[in-house]
matplotlib code that plots the C-alpha trace (Angstrom):
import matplotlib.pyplot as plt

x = [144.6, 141.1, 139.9, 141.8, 140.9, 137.4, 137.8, 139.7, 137.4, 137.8, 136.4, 138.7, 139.0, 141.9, 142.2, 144.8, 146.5, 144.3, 141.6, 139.5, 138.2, 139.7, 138.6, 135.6, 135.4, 132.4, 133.1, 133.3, 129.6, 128.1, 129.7, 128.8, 125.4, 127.3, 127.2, 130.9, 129.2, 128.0, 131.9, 134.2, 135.6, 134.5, 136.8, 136.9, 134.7, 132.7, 132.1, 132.0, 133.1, 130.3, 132.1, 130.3, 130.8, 134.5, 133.5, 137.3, 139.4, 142.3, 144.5, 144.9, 145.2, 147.8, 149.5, 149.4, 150.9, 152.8, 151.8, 153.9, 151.9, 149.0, 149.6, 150.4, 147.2, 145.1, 146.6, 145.3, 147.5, 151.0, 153.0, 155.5, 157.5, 154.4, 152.1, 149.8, 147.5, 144.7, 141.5, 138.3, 135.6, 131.9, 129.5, 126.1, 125.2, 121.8, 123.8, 124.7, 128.4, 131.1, 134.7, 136.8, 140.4, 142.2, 144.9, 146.9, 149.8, 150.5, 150.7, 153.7, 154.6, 158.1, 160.0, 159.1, 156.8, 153.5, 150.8, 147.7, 146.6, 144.8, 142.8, 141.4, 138.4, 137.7, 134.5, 135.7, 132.1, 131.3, 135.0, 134.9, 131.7, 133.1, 136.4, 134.5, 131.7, 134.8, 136.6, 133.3, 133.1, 136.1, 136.3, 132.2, 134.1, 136.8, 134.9, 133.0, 135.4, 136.9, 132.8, 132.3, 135.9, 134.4, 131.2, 132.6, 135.0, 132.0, 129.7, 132.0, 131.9, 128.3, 128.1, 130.3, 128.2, 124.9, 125.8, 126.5, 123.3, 121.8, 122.8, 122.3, 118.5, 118.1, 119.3, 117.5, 113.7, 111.3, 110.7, 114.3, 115.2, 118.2, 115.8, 114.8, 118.3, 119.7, 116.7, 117.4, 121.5, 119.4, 117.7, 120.9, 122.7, 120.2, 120.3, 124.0, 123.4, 121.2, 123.7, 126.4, 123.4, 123.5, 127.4, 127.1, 124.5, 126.7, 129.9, 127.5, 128.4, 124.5, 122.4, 121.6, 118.5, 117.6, 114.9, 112.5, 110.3, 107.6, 108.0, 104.8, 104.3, 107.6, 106.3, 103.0, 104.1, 106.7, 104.4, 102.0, 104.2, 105.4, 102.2, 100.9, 103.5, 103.6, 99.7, 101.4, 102.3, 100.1, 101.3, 99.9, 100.7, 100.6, 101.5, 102.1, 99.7, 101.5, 104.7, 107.7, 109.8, 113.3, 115.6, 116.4, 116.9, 113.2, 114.3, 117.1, 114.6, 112.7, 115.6, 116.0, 112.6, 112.0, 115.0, 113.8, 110.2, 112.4, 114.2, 111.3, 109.7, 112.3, 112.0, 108.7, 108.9, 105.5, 103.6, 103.5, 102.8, 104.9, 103.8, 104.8, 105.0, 106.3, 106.4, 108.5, 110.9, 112.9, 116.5, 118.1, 121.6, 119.9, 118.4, 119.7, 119.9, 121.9, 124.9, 125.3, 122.9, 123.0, 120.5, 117.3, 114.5, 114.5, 111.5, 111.4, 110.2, 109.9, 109.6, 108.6, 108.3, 106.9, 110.0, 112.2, 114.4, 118.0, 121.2, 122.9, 126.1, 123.8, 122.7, 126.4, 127.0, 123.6, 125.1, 128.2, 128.3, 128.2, 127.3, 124.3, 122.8, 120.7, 122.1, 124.7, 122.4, 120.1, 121.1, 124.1, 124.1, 124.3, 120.5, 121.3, 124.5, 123.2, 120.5, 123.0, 125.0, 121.5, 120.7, 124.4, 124.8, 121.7, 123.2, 120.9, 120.9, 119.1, 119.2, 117.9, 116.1, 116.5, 115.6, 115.5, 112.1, 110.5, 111.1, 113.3, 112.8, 114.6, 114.2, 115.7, 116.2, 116.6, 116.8, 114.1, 114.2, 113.1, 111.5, 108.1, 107.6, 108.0, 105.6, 107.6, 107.4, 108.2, 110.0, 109.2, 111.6, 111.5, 114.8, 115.5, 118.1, 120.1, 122.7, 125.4, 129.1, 129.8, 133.1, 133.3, 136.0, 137.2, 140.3, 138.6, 139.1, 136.1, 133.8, 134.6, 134.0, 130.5, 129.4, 131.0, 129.0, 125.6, 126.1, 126.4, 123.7, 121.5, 122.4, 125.4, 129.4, 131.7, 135.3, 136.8, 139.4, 141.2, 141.9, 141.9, 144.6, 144.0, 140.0, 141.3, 143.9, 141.1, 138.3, 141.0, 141.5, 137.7, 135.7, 133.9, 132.1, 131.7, 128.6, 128.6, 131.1, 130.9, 133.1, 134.1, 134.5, 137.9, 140.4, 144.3, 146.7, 143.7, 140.5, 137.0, 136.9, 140.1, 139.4, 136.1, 137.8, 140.3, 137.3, 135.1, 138.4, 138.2, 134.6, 132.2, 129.6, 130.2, 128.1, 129.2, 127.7, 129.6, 129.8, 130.5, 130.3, 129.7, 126.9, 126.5, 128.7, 130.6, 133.2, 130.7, 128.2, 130.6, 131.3, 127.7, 127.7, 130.5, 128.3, 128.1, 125.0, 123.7, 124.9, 124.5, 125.2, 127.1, 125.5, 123.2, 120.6, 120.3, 117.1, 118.7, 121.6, 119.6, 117.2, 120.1, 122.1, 119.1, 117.9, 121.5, 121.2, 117.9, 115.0, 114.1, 111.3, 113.7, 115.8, 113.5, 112.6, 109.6]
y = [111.9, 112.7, 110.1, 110.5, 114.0, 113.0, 111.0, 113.7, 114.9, 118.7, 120.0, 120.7, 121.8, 122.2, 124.7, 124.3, 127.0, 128.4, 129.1, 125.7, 123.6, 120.2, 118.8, 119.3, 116.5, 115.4, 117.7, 120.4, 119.5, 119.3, 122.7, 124.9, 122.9, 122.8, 119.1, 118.6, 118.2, 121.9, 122.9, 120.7, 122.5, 125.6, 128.5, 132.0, 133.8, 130.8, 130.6, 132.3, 130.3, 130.4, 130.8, 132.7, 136.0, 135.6, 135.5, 134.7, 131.9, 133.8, 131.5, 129.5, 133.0, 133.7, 130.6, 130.8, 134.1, 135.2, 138.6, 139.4, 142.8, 141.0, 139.0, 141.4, 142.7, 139.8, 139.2, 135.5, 134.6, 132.9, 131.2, 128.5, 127.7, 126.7, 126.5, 129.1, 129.0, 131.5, 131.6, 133.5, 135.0, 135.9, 136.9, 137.7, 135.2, 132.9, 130.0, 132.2, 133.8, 131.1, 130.6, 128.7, 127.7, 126.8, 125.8, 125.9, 125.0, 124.8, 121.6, 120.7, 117.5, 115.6, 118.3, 120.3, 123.0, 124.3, 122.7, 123.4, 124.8, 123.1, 124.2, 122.9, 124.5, 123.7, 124.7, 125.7, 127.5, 124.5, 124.2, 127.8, 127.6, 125.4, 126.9, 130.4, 128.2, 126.5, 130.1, 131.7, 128.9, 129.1, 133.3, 132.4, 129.8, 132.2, 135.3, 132.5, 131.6, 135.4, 136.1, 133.3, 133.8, 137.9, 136.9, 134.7, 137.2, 139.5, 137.3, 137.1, 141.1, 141.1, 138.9, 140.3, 143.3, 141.6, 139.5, 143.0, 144.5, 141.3, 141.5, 145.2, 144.9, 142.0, 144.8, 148.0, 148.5, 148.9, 152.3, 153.5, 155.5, 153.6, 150.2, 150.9, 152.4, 149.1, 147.2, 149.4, 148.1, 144.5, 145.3, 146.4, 143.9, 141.8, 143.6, 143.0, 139.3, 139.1, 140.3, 138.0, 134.7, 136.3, 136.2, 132.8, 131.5, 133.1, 131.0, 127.8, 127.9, 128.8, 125.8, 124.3, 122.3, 120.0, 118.5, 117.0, 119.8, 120.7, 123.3, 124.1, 125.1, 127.7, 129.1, 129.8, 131.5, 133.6, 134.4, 135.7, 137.7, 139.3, 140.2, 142.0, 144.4, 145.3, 145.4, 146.4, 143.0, 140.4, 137.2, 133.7, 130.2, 126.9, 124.2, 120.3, 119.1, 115.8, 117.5, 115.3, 116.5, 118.2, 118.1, 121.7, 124.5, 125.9, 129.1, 129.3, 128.3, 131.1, 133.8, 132.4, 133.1, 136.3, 137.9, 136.3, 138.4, 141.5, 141.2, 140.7, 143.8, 146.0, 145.0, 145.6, 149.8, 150.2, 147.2, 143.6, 140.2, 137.0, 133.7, 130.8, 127.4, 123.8, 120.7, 117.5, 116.6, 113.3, 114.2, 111.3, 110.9, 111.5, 114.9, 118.0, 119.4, 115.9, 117.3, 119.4, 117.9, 114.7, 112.3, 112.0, 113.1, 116.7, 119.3, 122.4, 125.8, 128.7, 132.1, 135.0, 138.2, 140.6, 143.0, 144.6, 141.6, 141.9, 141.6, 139.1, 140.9, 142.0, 137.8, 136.7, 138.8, 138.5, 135.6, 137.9, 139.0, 143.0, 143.2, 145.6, 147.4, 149.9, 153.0, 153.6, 153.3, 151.1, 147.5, 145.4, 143.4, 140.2, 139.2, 136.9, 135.8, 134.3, 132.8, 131.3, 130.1, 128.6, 126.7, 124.8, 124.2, 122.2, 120.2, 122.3, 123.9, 127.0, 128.6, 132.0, 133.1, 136.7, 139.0, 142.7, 143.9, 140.4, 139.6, 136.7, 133.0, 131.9, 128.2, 126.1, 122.7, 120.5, 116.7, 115.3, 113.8, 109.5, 111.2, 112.5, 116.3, 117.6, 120.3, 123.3, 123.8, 127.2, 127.9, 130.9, 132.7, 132.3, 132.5, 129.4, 128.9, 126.2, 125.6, 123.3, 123.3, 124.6, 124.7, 127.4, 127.6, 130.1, 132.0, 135.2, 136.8, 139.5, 136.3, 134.8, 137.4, 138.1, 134.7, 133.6, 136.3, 135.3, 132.0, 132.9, 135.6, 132.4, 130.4, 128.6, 127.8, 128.9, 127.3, 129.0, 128.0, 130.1, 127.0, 123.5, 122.7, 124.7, 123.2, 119.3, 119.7, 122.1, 119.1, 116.4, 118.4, 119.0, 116.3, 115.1, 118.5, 119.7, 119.0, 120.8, 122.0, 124.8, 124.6, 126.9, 125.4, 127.2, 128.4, 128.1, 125.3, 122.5, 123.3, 122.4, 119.0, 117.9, 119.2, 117.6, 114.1, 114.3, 115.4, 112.3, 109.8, 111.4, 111.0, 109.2, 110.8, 114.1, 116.8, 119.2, 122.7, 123.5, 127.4, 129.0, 132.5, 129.9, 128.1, 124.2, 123.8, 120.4, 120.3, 121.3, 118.7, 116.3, 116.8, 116.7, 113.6, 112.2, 112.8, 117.1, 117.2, 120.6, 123.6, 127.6, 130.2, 133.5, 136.1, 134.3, 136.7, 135.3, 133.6, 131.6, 130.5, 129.7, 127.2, 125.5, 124.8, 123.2, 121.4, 119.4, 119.2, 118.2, 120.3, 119.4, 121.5, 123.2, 124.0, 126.4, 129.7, 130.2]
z = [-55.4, -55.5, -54.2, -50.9, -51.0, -51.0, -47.6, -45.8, -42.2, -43.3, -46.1, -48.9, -52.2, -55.1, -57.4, -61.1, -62.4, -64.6, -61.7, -62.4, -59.2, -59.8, -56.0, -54.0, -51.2, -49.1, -46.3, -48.0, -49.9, -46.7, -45.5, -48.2, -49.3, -52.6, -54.5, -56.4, -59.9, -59.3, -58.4, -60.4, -63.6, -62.9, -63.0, -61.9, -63.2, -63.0, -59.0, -56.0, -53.3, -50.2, -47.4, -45.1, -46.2, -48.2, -51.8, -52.5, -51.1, -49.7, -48.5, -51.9, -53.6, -50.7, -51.7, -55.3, -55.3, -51.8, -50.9, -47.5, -47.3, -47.8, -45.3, -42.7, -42.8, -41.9, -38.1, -38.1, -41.1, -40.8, -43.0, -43.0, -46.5, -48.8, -46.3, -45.3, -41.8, -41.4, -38.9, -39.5, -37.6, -39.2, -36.8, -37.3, -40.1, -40.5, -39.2, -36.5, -35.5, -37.6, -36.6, -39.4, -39.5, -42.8, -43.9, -48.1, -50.3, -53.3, -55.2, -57.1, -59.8, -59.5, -61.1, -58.4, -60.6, -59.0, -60.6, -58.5, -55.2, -51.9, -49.2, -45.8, -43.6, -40.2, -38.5, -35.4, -34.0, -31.4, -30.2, -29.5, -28.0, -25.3, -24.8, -24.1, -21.5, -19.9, -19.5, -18.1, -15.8, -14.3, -14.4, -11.9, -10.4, -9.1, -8.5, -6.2, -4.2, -3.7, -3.1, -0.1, 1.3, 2.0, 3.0, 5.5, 7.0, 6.8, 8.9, 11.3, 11.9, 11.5, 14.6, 16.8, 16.2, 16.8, 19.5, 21.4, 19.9, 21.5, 24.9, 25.2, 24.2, 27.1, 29.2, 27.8, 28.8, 25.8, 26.9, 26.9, 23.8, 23.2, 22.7, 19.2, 18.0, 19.2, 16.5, 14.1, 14.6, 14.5, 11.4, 9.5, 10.7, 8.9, 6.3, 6.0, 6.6, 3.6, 1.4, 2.7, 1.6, -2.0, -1.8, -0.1, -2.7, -5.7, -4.1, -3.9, -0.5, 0.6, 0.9, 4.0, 5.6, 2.7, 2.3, -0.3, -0.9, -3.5, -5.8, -6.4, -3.0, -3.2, -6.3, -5.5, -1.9, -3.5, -6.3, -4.1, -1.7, -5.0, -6.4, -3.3, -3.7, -7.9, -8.4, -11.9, -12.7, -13.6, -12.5, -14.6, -13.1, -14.6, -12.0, -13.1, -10.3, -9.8, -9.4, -8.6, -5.1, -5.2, -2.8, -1.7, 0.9, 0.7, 2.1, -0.6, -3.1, -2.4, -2.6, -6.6, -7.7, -5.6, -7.4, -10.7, -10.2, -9.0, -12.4, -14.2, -12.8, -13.4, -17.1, -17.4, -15.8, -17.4, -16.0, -17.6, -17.2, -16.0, -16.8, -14.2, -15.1, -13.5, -14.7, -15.0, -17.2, -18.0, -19.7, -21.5, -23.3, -26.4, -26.0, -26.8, -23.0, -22.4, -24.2, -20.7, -18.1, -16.3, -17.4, -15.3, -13.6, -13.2, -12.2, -14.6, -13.6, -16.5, -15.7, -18.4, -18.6, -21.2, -20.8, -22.7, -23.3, -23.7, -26.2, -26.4, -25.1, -21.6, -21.5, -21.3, -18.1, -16.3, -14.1, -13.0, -9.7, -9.5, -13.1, -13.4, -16.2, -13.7, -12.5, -10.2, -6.4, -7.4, -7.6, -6.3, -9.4, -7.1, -7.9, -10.7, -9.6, -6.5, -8.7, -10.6, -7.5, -5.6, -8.7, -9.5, -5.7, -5.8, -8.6, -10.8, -14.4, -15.5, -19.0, -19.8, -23.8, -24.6, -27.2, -27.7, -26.9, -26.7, -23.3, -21.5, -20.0, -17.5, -17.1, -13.8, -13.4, -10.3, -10.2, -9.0, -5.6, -4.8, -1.7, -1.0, -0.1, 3.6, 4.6, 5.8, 9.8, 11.1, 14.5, 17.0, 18.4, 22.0, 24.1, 25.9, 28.5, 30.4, 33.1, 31.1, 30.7, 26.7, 24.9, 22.7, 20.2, 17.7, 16.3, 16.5, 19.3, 19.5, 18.4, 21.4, 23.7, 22.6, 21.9, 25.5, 26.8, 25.1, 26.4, 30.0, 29.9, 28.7, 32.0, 30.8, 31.9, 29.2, 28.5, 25.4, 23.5, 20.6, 17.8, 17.7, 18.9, 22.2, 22.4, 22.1, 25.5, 27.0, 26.1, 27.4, 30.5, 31.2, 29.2, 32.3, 32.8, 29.0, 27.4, 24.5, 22.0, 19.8, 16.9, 14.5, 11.0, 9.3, 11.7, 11.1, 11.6, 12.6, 11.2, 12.0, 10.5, 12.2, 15.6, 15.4, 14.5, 17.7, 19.9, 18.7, 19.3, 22.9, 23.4, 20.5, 22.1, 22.5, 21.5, 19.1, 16.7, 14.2, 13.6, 10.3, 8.4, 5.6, 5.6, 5.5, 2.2, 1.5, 4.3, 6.6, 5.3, 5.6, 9.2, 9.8, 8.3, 10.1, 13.6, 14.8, 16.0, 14.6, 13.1, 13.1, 10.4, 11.4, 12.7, 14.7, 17.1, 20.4, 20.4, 17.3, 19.6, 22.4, 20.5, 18.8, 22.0, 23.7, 21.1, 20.6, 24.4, 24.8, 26.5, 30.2, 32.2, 34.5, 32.0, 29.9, 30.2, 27.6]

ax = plt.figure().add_subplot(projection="3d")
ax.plot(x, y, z, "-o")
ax.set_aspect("equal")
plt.show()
């Protein structure tokens, strides 16, 4: 018997009736650090069993002599017949919090008499690990989908207001007093927009215009833009020169490490210093990150602070959206959550090191693109106009009427249609003087994608912006893919709109109003 006991996966030992180890196994050596020679013969008085914390084996003690009041108290101990199943949780040790299963009975010759006692452990810590990762994925991965679902409704509101706010300032002199009421209305509305990206970005539902960009550069202008405004902070970069291109939203990019500094700061109320670094990475199967991350080429950026650090109860919760540890007025708690979001919708990972009063490190990591970096190009915002036939479809009624109306106080004809059903008879019906289409992405019965499928069976060629309170997430990528010609985000202001309708239909002298 002992020598199958010594090949058994979980680590066991036996105990005779007078209290004297007659099995230690392999497993069990390599658990408690404790050889068999050490453990075999001794007997009560003799040992004291290292078992994180229990100085006792209970359950063989349990089995040896049933106690039902015993066992009541420990909740995570049941019995069946001779057997006895119990679970443990130590937290706090040197090896670091422990979760053990085990299970006893007692032993008994051919006559049926008790002759001797066995126990196995399980080390359960790594299993737990992952069940409570897979259960705080899927609690984000929710909350996500509940967070892009409102911004999206919300984005719709915000642009019925501004398209109104919009049209009323192309009518409202500079000098009338209701002019700069109507941009302040602008500049919340903006306001409001910016919450619904960290919502968005949260959801993984933010990232749009990607391109192979260059970290450094992001970095280093977000770093700077920081530092003009907290003198306090003193900001230290370290920048792999050669640094590989990532393929990312810069703009999106730039939301991540802005909030990172803004967290930072707020660590550090009595001044500090955060220390910057980039550099490249290659993950392989064979690492300890590649136990989580895909193997690769990834770009690394680490950011420090020299704050007050957290618990490790505050570090599980920093990625949940609304989750703040500031007072009540001043923070959403959607900083880090929309960090978090930015980073795993660019098929990123990030990791954060915390301790009390020794600051934190958050560390990102982006695959690494094949392509070189693109220097970012900013538009200006000059209203552009035209005289074409547009097709503007959406389920939302007060949508319509202010984006219809933007349209034809830019120069255009507007057809309207209220879902896709209604906009594939109306394109049928009137292809031969349409020559754009403005879709909205989810509306009821036929969404988007469909719609945008019948209209290219009617005409391969057609010209098509797809519209969303989302922005450019999968489905929508994958329409864009499939041949829609551009896209716009919800709210849009009306120099936005105007751009993106004549660049799809292509700029001619005449047509522009610069």
């Amino acid at each position: 018997m002992s020598e199958i006991i010594d090949f058994l996966p979980d680590a066991t030992f036996a105990i005779d009736l007078t209290g004297r180890v007659i099995a230690w196994n392999r497993a069990i050596e390599v658990m408690t650090e404790i050889k068999a020679a050490d453990m075999l013969g001794k007997g009560n008085n003799e040992y004291s069993l290292p078992f994180y914390g229990d100085r006792r084996p209970i359950l063989i003690d349990l089995a040896f002599n049933p106690d039902p009041q015993r066992e009541k108290e420990y909740t995570a101990i049941r019995r069946t017949g001779d057997i006895i199943f119990g679970e443990s949780y130590t937290p706090n040790l040197p090896p670091g919090d422990v979760h053990l299963s085990a299970m006893a009975s007692v032993l008994r010759d051919s006559g049926g008499e008790i002759i001797a006692a066995i126990e196995c452990i399980r080390n359960n810590t790594e299993r737990k690990k992952l069940e409570a990762q897979l259960q705080q994925a899927q609690k984000m991965e929710a909350i996500g989908t509940l967070a892009g679902g409102i911004a999206h409704d919300f984005n719709n509101l915000l642009m019925a207001i501004q398209g109104n706010a919009s049209l009323m300032l192309m009518k409202t002199d500079a000098n009338d007093p209701r002019h700069e009421k109507l941009k302040a209305i602008e500049k919340q509305v903006v306001a409001g927009s910016d919450l619904t990206k960290q919502l968005l970005g949260f959801a993984r539902v933010g990232k749009y215009e990607m391109k192979p960009i260059d970290l450094n550069d992001v970095v280093e202008k977000s770093s700077i833009m920081f530092g003009r405004t907290k003198k306090e902070i003193s900001v230290h970069k370290k920048h792999e020169e050669a640094l590989w291109a990532v393929e990312a939203d810069a703009s999106q990019m730039e939301q991540v490490f802005m909030n990172l500094y803004v967290n930072a700061w707020q660590a550090m109320p009595g001044g500090g210093h955060i220390y910057l670094e980039t550099a490249n990475l290659i993950i392989t199967a064979k690492d300890e990150k590649g136990s989580y991350m895909k193997p690769g080429k990834y770009v690394k950026v680490s950011l420090t602070d020299t704050g007050v650090g957290m618990d490790e109860k505050t570090k599980a919760r920093i990625f949940e959206p609304f989750f703040t540890t500031k007072e009540m007025g001043r923070g959403t708690g959607l900083g880090l959550a929309m960090v978090y979001g930015i980073v795993k919708g660019h098929n990123g990972y990030i990791d954060v090191y915390s301790e009390k009063g020794r600051g934190t490190t958050f560390n990102i990591y982006l695959p690494a693109s094949e392509r070189e970096a693109l220097k970012d190009a900013r538009t200006e915002e000059a209203i552009v106009t035209g005289k074409e036939t547009i097709l503007l479809v959406d389920d939302e009624e007060a949508v319509i009427g202010v984006v219809k109306e933007m349209l034809e106080a830019l120069g255009y004809q507007v057809l309207n249609a209220a879902g896709g059903s209604e906009a594939v008879k109306v394109y049928e019906d009137n292809r031969d003087r349409i020559d754009l289409v403005m879709l909205d992405m989810i509306m009821p019965e036929m969404g988007g994608g469909e719609t945008f499928d019948h209209l290219k069976e009617i005409n391969p060629e057609i010209k098509v912006i797809l519209s969303s309170g989302y922005s450019l997430n999968g489905e929508a990528s994958g329409i864009m893919a499939r041949g829609c010609k551009g896209f716009i985000q919800k709210p849009a202001r009306i120099a936005e709109l105007s751009q993106r309708v004549r660049s799809v239909l292509g700029k001619t002298a005449k047509d522009l109003n610069q």
